[in-house]
N, C-alpha and C positions, 0 to 999 in steps of 0.2 A: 540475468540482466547484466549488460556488459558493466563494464568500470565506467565513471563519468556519465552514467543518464540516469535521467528521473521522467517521471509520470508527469500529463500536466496534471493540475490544481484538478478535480472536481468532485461530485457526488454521487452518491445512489438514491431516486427516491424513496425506493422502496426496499431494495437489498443491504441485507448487511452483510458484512465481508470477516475470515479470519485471514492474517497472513501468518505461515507458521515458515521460517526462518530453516532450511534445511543445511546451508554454506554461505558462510561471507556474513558482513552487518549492515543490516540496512538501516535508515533514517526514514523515519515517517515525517512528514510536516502535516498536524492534525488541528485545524480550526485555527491554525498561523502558531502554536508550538511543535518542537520538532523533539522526538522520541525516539531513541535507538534499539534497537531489536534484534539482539546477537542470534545464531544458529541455535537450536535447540529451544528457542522461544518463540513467543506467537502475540502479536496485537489486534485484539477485536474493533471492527467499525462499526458503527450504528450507521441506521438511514440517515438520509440528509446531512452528515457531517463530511465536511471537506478534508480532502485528505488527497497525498500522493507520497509516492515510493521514491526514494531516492537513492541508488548506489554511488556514494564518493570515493569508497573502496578504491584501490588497485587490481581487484581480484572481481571476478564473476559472484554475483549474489543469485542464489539457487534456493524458489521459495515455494511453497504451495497455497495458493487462492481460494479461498471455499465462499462461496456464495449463496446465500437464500433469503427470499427466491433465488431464482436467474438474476444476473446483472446485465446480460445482454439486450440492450436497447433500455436500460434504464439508466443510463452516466448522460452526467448534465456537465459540460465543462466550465471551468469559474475562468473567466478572460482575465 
């Protein structure tokens, strides 16, 4: 994930998510607080909880996504 982007806001009905942190730190903003999540560490999502990824880094954030279920065709975006 380049330096300077983020995810928009949204959720998963049904999926819950790990992200497990491989290079760089990322920031989560989880139900409107925001959680930092160095390399080497992981933050789990429940369903229905709002949440996005954010790299403010200067550096590349390199992470891995595990889903289950599937999250595909389940993200609801929060406007």
């Amino acid at each position: 994930m380049p330096p300077g982007t983020s995810e928009q806001l949204h959720y998963h009905e049904r999926a819950q998510q790990v992200f497990y942190i491989l290079s760089g730190t990322a920031n989560f903003e989880v139900e409107g607080e925001l959680k930092t999540v160095n390399a080497n560490q992981s933050i789990h999502i429940k369903p229905n909880t709002k949440h996005r990824i954010i790299n403010d880094e200067d550096a590349d954030l390199h992470f891995l996504v595990i889903s289950e279920p599937k999250s595909h065709g389940d993200r609801v975006n929060v406007p």
